[in-house]
C-alpha positions in Angstrom: 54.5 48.6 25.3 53.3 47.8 21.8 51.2 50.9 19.4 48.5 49.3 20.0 48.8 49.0 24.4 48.9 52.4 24.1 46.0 52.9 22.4 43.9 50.5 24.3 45.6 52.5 27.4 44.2 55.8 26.5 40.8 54.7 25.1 40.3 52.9 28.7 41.9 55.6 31.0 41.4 58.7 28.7 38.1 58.3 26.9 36.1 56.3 29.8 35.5 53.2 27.8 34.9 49.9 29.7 37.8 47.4 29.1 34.8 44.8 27.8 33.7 47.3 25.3 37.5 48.0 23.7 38.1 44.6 24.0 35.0 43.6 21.4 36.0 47.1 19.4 39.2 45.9 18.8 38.3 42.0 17.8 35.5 43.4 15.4 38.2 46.1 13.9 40.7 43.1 13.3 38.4 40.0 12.4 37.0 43.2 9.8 40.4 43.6 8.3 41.3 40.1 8.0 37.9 39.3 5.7 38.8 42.3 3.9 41.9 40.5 3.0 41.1 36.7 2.9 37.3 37.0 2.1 36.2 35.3 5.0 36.9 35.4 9.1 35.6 32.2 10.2 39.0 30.7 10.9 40.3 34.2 12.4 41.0 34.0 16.4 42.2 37.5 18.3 43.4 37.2 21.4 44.2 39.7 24.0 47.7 39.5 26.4 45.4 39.2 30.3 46.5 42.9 31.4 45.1 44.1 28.1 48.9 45.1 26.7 48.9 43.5 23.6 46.5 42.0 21.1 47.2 39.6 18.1 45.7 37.8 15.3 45.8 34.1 14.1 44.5 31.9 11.2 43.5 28.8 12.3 44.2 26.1 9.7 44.5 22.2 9.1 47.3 20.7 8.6 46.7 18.5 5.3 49.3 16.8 3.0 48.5 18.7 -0.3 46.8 22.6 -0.1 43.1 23.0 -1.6 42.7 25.8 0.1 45.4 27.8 1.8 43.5 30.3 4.5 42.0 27.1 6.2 44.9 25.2 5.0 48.9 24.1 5.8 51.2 21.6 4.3 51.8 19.0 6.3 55.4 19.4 5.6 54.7 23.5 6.4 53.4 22.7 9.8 56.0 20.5 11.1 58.8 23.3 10.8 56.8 24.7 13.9 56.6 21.6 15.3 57.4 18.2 14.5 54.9 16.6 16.4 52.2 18.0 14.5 49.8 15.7 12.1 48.2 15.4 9.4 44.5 16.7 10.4 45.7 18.5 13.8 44.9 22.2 14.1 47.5 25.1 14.0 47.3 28.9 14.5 49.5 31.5 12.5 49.8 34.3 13.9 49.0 37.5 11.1 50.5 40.6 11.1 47.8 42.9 10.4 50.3 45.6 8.7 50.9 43.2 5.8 46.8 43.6 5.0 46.2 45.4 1.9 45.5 49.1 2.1 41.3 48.9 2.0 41.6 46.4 4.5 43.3 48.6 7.1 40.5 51.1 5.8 38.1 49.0 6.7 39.3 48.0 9.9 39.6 51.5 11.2 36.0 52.1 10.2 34.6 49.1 11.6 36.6 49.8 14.9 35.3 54.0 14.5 32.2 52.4 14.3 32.2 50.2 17.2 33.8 52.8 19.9 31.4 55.6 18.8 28.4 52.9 19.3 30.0 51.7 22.5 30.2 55.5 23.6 26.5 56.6 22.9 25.6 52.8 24.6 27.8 54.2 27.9 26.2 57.4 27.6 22.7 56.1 27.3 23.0 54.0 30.3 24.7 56.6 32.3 21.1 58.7 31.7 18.7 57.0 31.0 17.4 56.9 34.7 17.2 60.6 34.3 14.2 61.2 32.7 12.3 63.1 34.7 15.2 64.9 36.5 16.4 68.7 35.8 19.3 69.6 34.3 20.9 73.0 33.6 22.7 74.2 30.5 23.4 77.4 28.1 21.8 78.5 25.2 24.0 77.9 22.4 21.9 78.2 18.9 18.7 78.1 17.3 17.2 76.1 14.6 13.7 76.6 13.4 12.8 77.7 16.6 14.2 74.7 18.6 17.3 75.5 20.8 20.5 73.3 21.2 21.7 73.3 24.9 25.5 73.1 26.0 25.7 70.8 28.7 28.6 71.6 29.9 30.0 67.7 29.5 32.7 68.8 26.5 30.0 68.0 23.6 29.8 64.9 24.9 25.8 65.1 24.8 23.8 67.6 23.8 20.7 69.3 24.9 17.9 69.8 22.9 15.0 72.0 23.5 12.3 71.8 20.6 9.8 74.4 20.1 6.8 72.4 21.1 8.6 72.0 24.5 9.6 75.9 25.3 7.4 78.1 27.5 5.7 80.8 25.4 7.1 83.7 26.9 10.7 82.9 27.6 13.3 84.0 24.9 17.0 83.1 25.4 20.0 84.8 23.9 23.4 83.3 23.8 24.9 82.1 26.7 21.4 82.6 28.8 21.4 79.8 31.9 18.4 77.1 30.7 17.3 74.7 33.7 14.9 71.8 31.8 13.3 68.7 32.5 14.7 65.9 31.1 12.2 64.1 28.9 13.8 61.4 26.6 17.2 60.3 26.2 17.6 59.7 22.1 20.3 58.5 19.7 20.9 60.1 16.4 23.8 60.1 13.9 25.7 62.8 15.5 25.5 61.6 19.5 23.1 61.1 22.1 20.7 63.6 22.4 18.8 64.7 25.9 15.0 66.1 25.1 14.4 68.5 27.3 11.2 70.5 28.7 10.5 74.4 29.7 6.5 73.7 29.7 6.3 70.1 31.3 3.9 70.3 34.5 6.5 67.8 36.2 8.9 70.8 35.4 6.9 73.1 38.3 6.5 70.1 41.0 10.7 69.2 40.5 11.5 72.8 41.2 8.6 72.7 44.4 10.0 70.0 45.6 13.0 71.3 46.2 12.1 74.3 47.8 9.3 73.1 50.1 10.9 70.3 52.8 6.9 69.3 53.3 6.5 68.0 50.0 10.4 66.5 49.8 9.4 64.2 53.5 6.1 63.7 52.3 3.7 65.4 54.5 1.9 67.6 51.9 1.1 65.9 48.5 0.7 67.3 44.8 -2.8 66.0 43.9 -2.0 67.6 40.3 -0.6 70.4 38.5 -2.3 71.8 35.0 -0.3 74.3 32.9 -0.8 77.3 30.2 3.4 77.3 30.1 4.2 80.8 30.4 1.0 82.5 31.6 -0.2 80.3 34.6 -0.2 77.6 36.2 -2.7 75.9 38.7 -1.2 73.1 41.8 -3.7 71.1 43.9 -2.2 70.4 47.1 -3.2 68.2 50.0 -1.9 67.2 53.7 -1.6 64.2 55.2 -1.6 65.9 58.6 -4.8 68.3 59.9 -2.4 70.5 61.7 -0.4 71.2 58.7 -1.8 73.7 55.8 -0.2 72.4 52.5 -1.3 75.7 50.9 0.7 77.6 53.3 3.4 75.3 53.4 4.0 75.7 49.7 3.9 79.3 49.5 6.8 80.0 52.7 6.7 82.9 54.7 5.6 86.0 53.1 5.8 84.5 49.9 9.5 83.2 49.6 8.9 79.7 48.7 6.7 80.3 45.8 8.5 83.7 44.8 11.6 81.7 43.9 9.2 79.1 41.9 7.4 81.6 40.3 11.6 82.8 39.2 12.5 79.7 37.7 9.3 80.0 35.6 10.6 83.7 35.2 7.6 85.3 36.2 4.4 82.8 35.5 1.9 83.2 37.8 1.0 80.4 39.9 -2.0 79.3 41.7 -1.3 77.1 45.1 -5.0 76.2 46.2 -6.2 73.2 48.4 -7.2 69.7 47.2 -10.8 68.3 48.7 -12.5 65.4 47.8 -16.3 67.4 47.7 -15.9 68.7 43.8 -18.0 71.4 44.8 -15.5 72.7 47.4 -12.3 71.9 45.0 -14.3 73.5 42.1 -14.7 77.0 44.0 -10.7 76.1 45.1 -9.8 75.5 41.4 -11.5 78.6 40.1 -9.3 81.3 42.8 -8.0 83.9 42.9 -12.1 84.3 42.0 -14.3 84.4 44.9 -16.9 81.7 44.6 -20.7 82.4 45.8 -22.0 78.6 45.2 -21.1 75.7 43.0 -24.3 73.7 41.6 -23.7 70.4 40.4 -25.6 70.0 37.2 -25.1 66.3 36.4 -22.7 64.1 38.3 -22.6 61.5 35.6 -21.5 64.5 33.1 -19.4 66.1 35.3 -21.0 69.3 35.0 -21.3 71.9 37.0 -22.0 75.3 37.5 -20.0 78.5 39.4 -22.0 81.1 40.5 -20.2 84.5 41.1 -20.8 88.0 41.9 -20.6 90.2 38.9 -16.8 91.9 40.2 -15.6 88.4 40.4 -16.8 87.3 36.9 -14.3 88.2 34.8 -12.0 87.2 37.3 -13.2 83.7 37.4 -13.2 83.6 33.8 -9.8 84.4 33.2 -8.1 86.0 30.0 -9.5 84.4 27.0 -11.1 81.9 29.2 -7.9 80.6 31.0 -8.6 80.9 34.1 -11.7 78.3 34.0 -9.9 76.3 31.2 -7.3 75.5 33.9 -9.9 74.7 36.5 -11.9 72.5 34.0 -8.4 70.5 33.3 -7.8 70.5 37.2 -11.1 69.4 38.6 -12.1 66.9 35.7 -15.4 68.9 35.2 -16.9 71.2 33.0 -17.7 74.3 34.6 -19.6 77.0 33.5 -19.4 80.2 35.3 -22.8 82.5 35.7 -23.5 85.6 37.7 -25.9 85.9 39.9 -28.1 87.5 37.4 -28.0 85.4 35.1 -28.2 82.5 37.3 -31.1 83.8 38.4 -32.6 83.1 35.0 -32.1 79.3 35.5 -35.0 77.4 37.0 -33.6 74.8 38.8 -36.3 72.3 39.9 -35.6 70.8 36.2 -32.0 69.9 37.4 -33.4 67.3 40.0 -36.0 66.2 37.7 -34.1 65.4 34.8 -31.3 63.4 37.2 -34.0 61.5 39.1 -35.8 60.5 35.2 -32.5 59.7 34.3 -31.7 57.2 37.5 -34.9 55.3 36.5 -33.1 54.3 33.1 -29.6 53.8 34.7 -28.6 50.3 33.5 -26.7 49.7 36.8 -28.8 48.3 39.7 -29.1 50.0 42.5 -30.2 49.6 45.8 -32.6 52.0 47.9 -33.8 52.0 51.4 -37.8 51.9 50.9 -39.4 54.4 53.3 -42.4 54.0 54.6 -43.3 56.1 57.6 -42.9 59.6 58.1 -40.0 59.9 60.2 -38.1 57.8 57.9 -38.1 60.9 55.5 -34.8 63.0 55.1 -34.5 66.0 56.1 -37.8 66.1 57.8 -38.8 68.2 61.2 -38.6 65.7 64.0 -41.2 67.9 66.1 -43.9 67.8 63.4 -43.3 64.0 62.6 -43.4 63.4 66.3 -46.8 65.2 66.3 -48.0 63.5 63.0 -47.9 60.0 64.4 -49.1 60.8 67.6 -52.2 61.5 65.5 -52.1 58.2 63.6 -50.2 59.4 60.2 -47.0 57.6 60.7 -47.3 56.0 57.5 -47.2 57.7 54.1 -49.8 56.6 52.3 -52.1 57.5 55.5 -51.1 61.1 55.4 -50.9 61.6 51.8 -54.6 60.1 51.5 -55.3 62.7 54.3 -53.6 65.5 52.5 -55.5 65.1 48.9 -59.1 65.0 51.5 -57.1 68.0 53.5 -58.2 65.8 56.6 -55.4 66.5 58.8 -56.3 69.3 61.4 -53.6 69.1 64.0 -52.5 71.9 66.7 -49.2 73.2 66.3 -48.9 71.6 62.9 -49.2 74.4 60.1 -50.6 74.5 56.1 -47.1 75.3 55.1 -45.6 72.4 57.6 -48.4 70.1 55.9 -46.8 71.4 52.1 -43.0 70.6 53.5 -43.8 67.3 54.4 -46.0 66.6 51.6 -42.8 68.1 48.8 -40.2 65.7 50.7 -42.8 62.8 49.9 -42.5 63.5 46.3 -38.6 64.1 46.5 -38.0 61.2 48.2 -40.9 58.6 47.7 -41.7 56.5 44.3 -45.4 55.5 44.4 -45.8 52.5 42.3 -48.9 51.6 41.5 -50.8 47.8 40.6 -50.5 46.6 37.3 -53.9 45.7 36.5 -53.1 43.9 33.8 -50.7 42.0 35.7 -53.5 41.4 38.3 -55.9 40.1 36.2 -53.7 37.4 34.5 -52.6 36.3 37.9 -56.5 35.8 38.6 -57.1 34.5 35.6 -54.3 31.7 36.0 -55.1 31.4 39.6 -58.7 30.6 38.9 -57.6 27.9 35.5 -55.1 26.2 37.9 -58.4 25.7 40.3 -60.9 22.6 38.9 -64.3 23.5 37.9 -67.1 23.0 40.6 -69.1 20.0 39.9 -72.5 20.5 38.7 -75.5 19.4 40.9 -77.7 16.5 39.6 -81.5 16.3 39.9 -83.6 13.3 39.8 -87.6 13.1 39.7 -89.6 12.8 42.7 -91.6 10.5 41.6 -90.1 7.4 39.6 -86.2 8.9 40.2 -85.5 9.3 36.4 -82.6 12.2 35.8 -84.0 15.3 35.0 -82.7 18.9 34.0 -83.6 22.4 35.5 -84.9 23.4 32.1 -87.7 20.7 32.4 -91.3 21.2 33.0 -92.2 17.1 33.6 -91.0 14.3 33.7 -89.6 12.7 30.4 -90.5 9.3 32.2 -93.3 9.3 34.4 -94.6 13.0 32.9 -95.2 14.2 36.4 -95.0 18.2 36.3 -92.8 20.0 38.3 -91.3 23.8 39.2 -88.0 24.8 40.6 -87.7 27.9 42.8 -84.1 29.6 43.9 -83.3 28.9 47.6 -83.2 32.5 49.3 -80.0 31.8 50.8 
């Protein structure tokens, strides 16, 4: 077996190359050294023995009966000592030996071949992990740079791990040799090898490691809605069931605690917040803001997302969090701004301008919407089915009836209180637009109703006594000068 079997042996068997990839190395190396040597490799042709044992390379040249140009060229005269049925025109390849290149030719065949295998390595590499991202690895501190940390892999330099500042949880600090489990999140090439990113503060990070430890979340029955995260100080998951009977809350935390204990380890020692994922923001807003105790969540303006957390005083501070992170993470959960009050100072708020200020606003909303017009009493939400069964029975079943009866304080009805009168009267104007006529309106519809109608002919009057036409401003006749006198008919 030839230098150069071995060589392709050990690349192929030793190194991990593909045979396809040597193969090209190799042909690029040569065809490389040849135009080093002749100035051009159009007419160079490597070829490769079928079990890859042997590799060799030819000049292709023409046969022609006096040399112009002798890379693409052989004498006739030449060519027919191979063979003396060769032509004049016909084709012939001579097989080089690549040791009689000049010196910068080997040179730059070995660089060009260097080149190509460390290329087809980071390309092998690449591929092998770049389906990875997203997975966790594990490696060992090995140095520090401006802050970032390099990470042995454990893959004999292979690839290297490389955890940059803006990645690393805020509170961890590694010495040599310390056991680093990240999230893989790019796979890069640079000059010196492939490169894999990796994450300490990622929120993916937390829901990899939960995975594994809860079996619920692995098959599927309990759901991460989302996870937000201050790396190194806490961490907030929304979790949700697909099954009633199942509590995702409990199912993530285990028995006594195991199952989030040995999260809350691999984040070494971040606290964690498991709390339950609804659908109502006001019941995931008083979930998001635990381990606070939430009195009631007001919802401020829907279209804002704005709402407000009402706590006793003990639980303030509680809710708030250090330096505000408690409700930072709860904003960043929820998608909505809370703010958090006490009751005090909640007290302070007046809250009939909240449903004011929404209902103006829905008069200007540019998108059409459709209400159910109510017009009878019982129609109203909310209201007391005994007093609007009493109501009607006494002929107010319509609105407008009772509300005329209310401003003349007509309605006098046993069993049916002032204050009952005042309820039904305050879900009227909660619920109940009044719109009135548009007299302007009206009058130009009366106005064009009476111009599309043609004007009444006028009556005609003629003398009684020679029949001449006369007017009712006359006093006699312009003809016959009878006098006459109109009087108004009564009727």
């Amino acid at each position: 077996m030839s230098e150069m079997a071995e060589a392709i042996r050990q690349l192929i068997q030793e190194k991990g190359y593909s045979e396809e990839s040597v193969r090209q190395t190799i042909e690029r190396a040569l065809k490389a050294a040849y135009k080093r040597t002749y100035g051009t490799d159009e007419n160079a042709i490597v070829k490769f023995e079928d079990d890859m044992s042997d590799v060799k390379i030819y000049s292709r040249k023409v046969v022609v009966d006096g040399v112009y140009d002798p890379v693409k060229e052989i004498e006739l005269e030449d060519a027919q000592k191979l063979s003396s049925e060769i032509e004049e025109g016909d084709e012939v390849d001579i097989i080089e030996n690549p040791k009689e290149f000049d010196r910068s030719a080997v040179d730059r065949g070995k660089q060009t071949a260097h080149q190509g295998l460390t290329e087809t390595f980071k390309d092998s590499l690449y591929n092998d992990y770049k389906d990875k991202v997203g997975e966790i690895i594990i490696g060992y501190y090995q140095r520090e740079k401006n802050g970032n940390i390099y990470v042995d892999l454990g893959n004999a330099g292979k690839i290297e791990g490389y955890l940059p500042l803006k990645n690393q949880s805020k509170l961890e600090f590694y010495e040599k040799g310390d056991r680093i489990k990240g999230l893989i999140v790019e796979v890069k090439k640079t000059n010196s090898g492939l490169q894999l990113v990796l994450s300490r503060s990622d929120p993916k990070l937390v829901s990899s490691i939960l995975e594994k430890e809860v079996p619920e979340i692995s098959d599927g029955t309990v759901e991460i809605t989302k996870i937000v995260r201050d790396a190194g100080y806490r961490t907030k998951i929304a979790v949700y069931s697909k099954r009633e009977e199942v509590d995702p809350v409990g199912a993530c935390v285990g028995l006594k605690g195991v199952r989030i204990q040995n999260v809350i380890r691999e984040l070494l020692n971040e606290k964690i917040d498991v709390l339950k994922y609804d659908p109502d923001p006001v019941v995931f807003i008083k979930n998001a803001l635990s381990p606070a105790q939430v009195d009631r969540v007001i919802i401020m303006d829907a279209d804002k997302k704005q709402a407000l957390a009402i706590v006793q005083d003990s639980q303030f501070s509680l809710a708030i969090g250090r330096q505000g992170q408690n409700v930072r993470l709860a904003n960043r959960l929820c998608d909505w701004n809370i703010d958090v009050k006490t009751v005090e100072q909640a007290a302070e708020i007046d809250f009939s301008e909240i449903s004011t200020v929404q209902s103006a606003r829905s008069l200007f909303n540019d998108e059409e919407e459709s209400f159910d017009e109510i017009t009878t009493i019982a129609e109203l939400p909310g209201v007391n089915k005994e007093i609007a069964d009493l109501l009607i029975a006494n002929g107010f079943e319509q609105i407008e009836d009772f509300v005329e009866a209310f401003d003349n304080d007509t309605i006098h009805i046993e069993g049916v209180t002032a204050d009952d009168l005042e309820t039904i009267n305050g879900l009227i104007n909660e619920n109940v637009e009044f719109v009135e006529e548009d007299e302007d309106f009206t009058n130009q519809v009366e106005n064009e109703t009476n111009e599309s109608q043609p004007e009444a002919e006028e009556d005609e009057y003629f003398c009684p006594e020679c029949g001449a036409k006369i007017t009712l401003d006359m006093t006699q006749c312009p003809v016959c000068g009878v006098e006459f006198e109109f009087e108004e008919d009564e009727e």
